[in-house]
C-alpha positions as CSV (number, residue, x, y, z in Angstrom):
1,X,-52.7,44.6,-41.2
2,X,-55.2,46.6,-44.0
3,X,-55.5,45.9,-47.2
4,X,-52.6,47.8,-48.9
5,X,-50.2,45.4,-46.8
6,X,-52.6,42.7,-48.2
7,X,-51.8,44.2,-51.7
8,X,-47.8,44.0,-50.9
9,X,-47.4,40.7,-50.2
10,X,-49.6,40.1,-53.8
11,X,-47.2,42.2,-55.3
12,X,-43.6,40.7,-53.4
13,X,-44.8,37.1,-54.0
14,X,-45.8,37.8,-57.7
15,X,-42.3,39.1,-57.9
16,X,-40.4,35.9,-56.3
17,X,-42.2,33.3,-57.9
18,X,-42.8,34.8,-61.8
19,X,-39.7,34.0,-62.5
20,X,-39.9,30.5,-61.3
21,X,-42.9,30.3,-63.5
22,X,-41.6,31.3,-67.0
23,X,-38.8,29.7,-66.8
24,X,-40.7,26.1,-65.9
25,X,-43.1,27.7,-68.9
26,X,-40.3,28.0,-70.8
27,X,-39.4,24.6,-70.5
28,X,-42.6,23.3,-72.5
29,X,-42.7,22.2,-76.3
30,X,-43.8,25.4,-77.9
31,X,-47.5,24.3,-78.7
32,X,-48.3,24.4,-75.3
33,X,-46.0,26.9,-74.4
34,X,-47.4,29.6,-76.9
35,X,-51.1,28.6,-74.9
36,X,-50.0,28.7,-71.3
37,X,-47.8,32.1,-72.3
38,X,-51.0,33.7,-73.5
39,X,-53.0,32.3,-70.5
40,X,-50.7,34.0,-68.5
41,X,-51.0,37.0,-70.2
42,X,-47.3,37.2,-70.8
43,X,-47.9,37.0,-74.2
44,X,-50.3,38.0,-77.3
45,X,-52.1,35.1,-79.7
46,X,-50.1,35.9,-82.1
47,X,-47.3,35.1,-80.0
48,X,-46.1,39.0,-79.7
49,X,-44.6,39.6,-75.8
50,X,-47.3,41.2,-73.5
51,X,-47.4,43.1,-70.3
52,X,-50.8,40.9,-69.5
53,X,-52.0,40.5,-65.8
54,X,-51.2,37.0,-64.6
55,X,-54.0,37.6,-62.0
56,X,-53.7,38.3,-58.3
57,X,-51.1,35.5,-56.8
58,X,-53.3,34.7,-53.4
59,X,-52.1,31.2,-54.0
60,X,-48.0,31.8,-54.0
61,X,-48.7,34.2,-51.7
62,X,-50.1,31.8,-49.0
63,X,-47.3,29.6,-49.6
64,X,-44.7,32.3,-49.4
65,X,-46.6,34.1,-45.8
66,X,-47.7,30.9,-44.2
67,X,-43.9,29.4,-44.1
68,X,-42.5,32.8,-43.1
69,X,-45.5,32.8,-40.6
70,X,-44.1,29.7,-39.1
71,X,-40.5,30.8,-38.9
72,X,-39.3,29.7,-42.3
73,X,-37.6,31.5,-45.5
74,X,-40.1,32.5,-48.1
75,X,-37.2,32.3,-51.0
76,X,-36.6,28.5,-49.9
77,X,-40.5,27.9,-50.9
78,X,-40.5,29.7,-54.0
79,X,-40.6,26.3,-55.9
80,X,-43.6,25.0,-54.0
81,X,-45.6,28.5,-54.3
82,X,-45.0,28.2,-58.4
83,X,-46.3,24.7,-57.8
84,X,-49.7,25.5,-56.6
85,X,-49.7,28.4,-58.8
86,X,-49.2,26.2,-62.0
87,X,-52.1,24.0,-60.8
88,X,-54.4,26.6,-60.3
89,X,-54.2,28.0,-63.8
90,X,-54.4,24.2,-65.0
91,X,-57.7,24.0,-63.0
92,X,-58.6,27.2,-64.6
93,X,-57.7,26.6,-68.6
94,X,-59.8,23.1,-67.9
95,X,-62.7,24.6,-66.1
96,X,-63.0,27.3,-68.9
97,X,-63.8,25.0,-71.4
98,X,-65.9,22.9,-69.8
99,X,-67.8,26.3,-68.9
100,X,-67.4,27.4,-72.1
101,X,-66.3,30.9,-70.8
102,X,-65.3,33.3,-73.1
103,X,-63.7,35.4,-71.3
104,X,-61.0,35.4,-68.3
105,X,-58.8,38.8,-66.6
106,X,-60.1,41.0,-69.2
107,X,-59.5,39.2,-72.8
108,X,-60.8,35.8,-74.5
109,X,-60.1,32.8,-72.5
110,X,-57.2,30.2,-73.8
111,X,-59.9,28.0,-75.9
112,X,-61.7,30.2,-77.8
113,X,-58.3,31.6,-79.7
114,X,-56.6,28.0,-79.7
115,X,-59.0,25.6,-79.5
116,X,-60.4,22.7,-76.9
117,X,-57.5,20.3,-77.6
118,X,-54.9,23.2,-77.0
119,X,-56.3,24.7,-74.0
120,X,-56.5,21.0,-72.4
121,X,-53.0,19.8,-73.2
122,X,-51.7,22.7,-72.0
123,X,-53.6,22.6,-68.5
124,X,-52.3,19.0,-68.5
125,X,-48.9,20.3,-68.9
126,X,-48.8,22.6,-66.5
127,X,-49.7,20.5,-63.8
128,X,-47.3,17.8,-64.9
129,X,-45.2,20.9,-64.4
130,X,-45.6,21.6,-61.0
131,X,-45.0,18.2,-59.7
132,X,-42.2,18.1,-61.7
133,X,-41.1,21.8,-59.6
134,X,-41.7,20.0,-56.4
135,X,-39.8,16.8,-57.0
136,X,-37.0,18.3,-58.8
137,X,-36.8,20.9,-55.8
138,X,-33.8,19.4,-53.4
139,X,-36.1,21.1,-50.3
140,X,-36.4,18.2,-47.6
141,X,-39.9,18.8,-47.5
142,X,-40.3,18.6,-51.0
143,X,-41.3,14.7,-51.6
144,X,-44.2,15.0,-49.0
145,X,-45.7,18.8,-50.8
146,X,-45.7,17.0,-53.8
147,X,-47.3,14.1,-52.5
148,X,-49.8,16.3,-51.0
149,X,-50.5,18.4,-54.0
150,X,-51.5,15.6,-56.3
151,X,-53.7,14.4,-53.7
152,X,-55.2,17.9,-53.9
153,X,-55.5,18.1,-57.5
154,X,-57.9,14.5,-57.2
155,X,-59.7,16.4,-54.8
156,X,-60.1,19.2,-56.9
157,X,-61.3,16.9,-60.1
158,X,-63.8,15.6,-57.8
159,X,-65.1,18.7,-56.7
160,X,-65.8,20.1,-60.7
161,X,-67.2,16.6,-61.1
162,X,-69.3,17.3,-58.4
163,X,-69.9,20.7,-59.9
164,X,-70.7,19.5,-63.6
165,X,-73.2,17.0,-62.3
166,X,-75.2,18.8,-60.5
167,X,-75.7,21.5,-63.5
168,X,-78.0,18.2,-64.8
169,X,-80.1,18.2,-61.9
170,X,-83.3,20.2,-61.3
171,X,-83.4,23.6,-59.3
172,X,-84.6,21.5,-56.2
173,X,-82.7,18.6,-56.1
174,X,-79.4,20.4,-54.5
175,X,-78.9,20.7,-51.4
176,X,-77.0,23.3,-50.1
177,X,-74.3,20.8,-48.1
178,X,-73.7,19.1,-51.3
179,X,-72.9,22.6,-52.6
180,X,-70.8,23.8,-50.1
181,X,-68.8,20.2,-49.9
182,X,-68.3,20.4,-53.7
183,X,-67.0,24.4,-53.3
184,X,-64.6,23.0,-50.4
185,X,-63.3,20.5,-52.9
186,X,-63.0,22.9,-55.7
187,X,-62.1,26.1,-54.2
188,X,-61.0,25.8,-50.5
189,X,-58.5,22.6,-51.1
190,X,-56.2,24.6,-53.1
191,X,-55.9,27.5,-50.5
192,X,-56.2,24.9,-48.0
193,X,-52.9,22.8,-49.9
194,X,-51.4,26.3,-50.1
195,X,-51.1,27.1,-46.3
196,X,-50.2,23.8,-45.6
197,X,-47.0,23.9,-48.3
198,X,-45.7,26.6,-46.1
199,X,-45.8,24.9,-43.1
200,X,-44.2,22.3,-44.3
201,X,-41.2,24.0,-46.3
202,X,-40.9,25.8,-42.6
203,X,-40.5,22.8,-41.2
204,X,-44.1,22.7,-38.9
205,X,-45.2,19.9,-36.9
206,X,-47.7,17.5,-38.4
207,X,-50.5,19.5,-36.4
208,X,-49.7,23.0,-38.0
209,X,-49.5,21.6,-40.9
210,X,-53.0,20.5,-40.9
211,X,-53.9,23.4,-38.9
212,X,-53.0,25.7,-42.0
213,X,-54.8,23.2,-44.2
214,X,-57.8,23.7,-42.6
215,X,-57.4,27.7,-42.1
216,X,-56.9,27.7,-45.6
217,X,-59.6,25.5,-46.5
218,X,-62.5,27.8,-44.4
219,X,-60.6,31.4,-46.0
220,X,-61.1,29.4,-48.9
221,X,-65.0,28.8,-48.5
222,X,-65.4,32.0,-47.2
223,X,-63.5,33.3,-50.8
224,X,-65.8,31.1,-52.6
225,X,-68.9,32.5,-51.3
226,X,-67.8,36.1,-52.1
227,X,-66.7,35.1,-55.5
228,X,-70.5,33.9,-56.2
229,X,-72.1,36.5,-55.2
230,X,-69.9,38.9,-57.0
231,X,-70.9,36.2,-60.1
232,X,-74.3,37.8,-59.9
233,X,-73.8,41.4,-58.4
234,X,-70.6,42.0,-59.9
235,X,-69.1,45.1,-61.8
236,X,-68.2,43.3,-65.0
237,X,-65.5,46.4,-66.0
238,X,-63.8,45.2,-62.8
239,X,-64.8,41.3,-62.5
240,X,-64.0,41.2,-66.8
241,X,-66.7,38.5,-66.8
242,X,-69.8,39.5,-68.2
243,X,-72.9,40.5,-65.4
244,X,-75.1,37.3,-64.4
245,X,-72.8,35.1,-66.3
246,X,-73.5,32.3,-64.0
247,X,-77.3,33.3,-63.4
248,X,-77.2,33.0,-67.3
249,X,-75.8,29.8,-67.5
250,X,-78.0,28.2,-64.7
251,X,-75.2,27.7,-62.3
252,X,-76.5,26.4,-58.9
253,X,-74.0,29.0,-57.1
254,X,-74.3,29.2,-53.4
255,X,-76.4,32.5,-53.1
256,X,-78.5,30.6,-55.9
257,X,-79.1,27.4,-54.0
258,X,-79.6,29.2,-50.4
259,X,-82.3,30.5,-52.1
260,X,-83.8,28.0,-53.9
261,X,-83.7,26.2,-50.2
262,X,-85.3,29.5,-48.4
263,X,-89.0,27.9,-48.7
264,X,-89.9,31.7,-50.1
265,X,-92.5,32.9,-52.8
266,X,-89.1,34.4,-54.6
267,X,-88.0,30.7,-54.2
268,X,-90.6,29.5,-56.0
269,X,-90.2,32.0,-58.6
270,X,-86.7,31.4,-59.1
271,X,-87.2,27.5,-59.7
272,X,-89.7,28.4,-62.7
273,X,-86.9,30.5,-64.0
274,X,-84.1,28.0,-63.3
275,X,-86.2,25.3,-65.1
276,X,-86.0,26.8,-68.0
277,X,-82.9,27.9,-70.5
278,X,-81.9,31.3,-69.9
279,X,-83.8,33.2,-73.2
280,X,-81.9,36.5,-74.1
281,X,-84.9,37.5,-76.2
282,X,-87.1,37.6,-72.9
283,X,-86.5,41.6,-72.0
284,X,-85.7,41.5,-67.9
285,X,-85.3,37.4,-67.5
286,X,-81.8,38.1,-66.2
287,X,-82.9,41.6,-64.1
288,X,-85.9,39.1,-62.8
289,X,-83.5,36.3,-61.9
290,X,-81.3,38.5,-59.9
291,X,-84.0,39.8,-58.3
292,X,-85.7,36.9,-57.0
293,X,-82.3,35.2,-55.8
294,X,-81.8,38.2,-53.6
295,X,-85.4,38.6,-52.4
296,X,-85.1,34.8,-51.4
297,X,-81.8,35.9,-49.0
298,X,-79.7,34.8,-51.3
299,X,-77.0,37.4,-51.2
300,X,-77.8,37.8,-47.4
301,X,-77.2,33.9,-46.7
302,X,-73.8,34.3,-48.3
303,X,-72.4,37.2,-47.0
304,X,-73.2,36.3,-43.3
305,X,-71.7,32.6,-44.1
306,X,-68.4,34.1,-45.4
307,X,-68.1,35.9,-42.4
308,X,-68.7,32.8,-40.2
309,X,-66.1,30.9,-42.4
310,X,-63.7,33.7,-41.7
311,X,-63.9,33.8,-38.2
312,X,-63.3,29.2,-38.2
313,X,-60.2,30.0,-40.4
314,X,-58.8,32.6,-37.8
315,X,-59.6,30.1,-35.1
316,X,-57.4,27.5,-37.0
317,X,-55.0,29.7,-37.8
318,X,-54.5,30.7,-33.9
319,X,-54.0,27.2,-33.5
320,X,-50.6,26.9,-35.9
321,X,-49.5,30.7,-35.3
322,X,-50.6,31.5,-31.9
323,X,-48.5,35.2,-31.8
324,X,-51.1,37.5,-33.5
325,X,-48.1,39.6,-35.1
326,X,-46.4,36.3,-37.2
327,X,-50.2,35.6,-38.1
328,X,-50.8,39.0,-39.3
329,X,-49.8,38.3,-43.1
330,X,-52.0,35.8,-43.6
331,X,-54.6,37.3,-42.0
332,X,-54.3,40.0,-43.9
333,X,-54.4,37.9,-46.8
334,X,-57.4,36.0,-45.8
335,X,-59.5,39.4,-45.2
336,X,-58.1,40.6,-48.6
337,X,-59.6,37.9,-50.8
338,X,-63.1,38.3,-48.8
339,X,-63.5,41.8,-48.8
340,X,-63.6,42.3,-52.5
341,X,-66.2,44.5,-53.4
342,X,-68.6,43.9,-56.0
C-alpha cells in the first residue's frame, strides 16, 4: 500500500473516533474542558468553535487497522482507539510544559494561553478519561485494554522521567542504550499499546497480541528516530516547531547522542557546544551545532537505525498477520509515520 492509502486510513479513523472524543470531552467540567477543546484545536482561547487540526490520528488508527488486520470490526474498537488517543494528548499537554514549548500543530501550546495548573489538570483529566472509555465500554476485551493501558501510561512516566533526568547530565555521560530505552518507553509503548488494543478487541491469541506490541513498539522507535532528526533538520512551516528547537534547548536527541558517542573531532566540538547554554547572541551557534551533529554521523546513524527498526517491526508483524494483504494497512501505516520528510 503507498502513502495516499496511508493518508486514508488517517483520514477514516479520524472520522470514527472524533466523535467518540468530543463527546467524552464534552463530558469534563468546563475548566478543563475549555483547555482540552483548544488543545485539540476544536476550539479558539477565547472559547470561539474552530476548524483546528487535532493532529494526524496514527494512534486510533493502529487500533482501528491492527483489529481489522486480525479479523475484527474496527467500529467495535472505536472506544479503545479514543482511549489511546486521549492519553497521547495527556502525554503531550504534560510534556509541553515541562519543555516549556511554546508552540504545538501550528499555534501556542495549551500552557502558555491558560497557564501550568490548567494545562496539567486537564492532561490529568483526559487520561482519567480514557480509562473511564475503556471500562465503561461493554467490549469483552475491555477490562484487560484498560488494564494494559494504565500499565503503559507508568511506562510512559518513566520514560519522560528518564528523559528529564538525563537533560541534567553532561554531553558524555549518556549512553546511547539509555537513550534509545528511554525513547522505547516514551514513544514506542504507546504505538506498541496501540497495536496490541486491536488485537485484543479482535479477539487475538495472547501471542499476537504481544506480537503487535512489539511491531508497534519497533514502528515506534523507528518513528522516534525520524521525529529527531526532523527536530534538527526540519521545515519549521511544516513541522510548526521552531528550526533546532531541541539543539536549542540542549536535548540529548538520538542523532545528538550518536554523535556525541562517534569518538569524532565534530564530537568533540559538539560537547564544548553542549556544555554550554545555547547563547542566541552568538551569530551561527545553532548553524555550528547542526553542523557538527551531522559531521559526527549523526543524521546518518539515525536514518540507517530507523530503517533497521522498521524492518524488526515487519518481522513481528509477519508473526501476528502472516497474509501480507490483511498486513498491508498497518504496514502502510508504519512506513507512513517513517517516511516523513523533513
Amino acid at each position: 500500500m503507498d502513502g495516499q492509502d496511508a493518508a486514508l486510513i488517517l483520514e477514516q479513523a479520524r472520522t470514527m473516533v472524533d466523535p467518540v472524543l468530543r463527546a467524552a470531552i464534552e463530558s469534563l467540567p468546563g475548566s478543563m474542558r475549555r483547555v482540552a477543546l483548544y488543545h485539540f484545536g476544536w476550539e479558539h482561547a477565547d472559547g470561539s468553535p474552530a476548524a483546528g487540526n487535532a493532529g494526524k490520528a496514527i494512534r486510533p488508527a493502529l487500533v482501528l487497522t491492527a483489529a481489522a488486520a486480525l479479523g475484527g470490526r474496527r467500529e467495535a474498537a472505536s472506544r479503545a482507539a479514543a482511549a489511546v488517543e486521549l492519553v497521547h494528548n495527556f502525554t503531550l499537554l504534560h510534556d509541553d510544559v515541562m519543555d516549556r514549548d511554546t508552540t504545538r500543530r501550528h499555534r501556542p501550546t495549551a500552557w502558555t494561553v491558560f497557564g501550568d495548573a490548567d494545562a496539567i489538570l486537564a492532561g490529568d483529566a483526559l487520561q482519567a478519561l480514557a480509562l473511564k472509555l475503556l471500562t465503561e465500554d461493554p467490549h469483552p476485551a475491555s477490562a484487560t485494554a484498560a488494564a494494559r493501558l494504565a500499565s503503559c501510561v507508568i511506562e510512559l512516566c518513566e520514560g519522560q522521567h528518564a528523559d528529564t533526568a538525563m537533560e541534567k547530565r553532561g554531553p558524555g555521560e549518556v549512553t546511547l542504550d539509555e537513550c534509545l530505552a528511554m525513547a522505547e518507553a516514551k514513544t514506542g509503548a504507546l504505538l506498541g499499546c496501540a497495536c496490541a488494543l486491536g488485537a485484543l478487541y479482535a479477539g487475538g491469541s495472547a501471542e499476537d497480541v504481544e506480537a503487535m506490541d512489539a511491531f508497534g513498539r519497533e514502528a515506534g522507535l523507528a518513528f522516534q528516530l525520524i521525529d529527531d532528526v526532523i527536530g534538527i533538520w526540519g521545515d519549521p512551516s511544516r513541522t510548526g516547531k521552531p528550526a533546532g528547537a531541541d539543539l536549542v534547548a540542549r536535548k540529548k536527541s538520538l542523532p545528538v547522542v550518536a554523535a556525541l558517542a562517534s569518538g569524532t573531532p565534530a564530537a568533540t566540538e559538539l560537547a564544548e557546544l553542549y556544555a554550554v547554554p545555547y547563547d542566541e547572541a552568538q551569530e551561527g551557534a545553532l548553524e555550528r551545532t547542526v553542523l557538527a551533529v551531522e559531521r559526527a554521523g549523526g543524521r546518518d546513524w539515525a536514518q540507517l537505525q530507523a530503517a533497521d527498526r522498521m524492518a524488526r517491526a515487519i518481522h513481528e508483524l509477519s508473526r501476528a498477520v502472516p497474509d501480507p494483504e490483511a498486513a498491508g494497512g498497518l504496514l502502510s501505516l508504519a512506513e507512513f509515520v517513517t517516511r516523513r520528510t523533513t
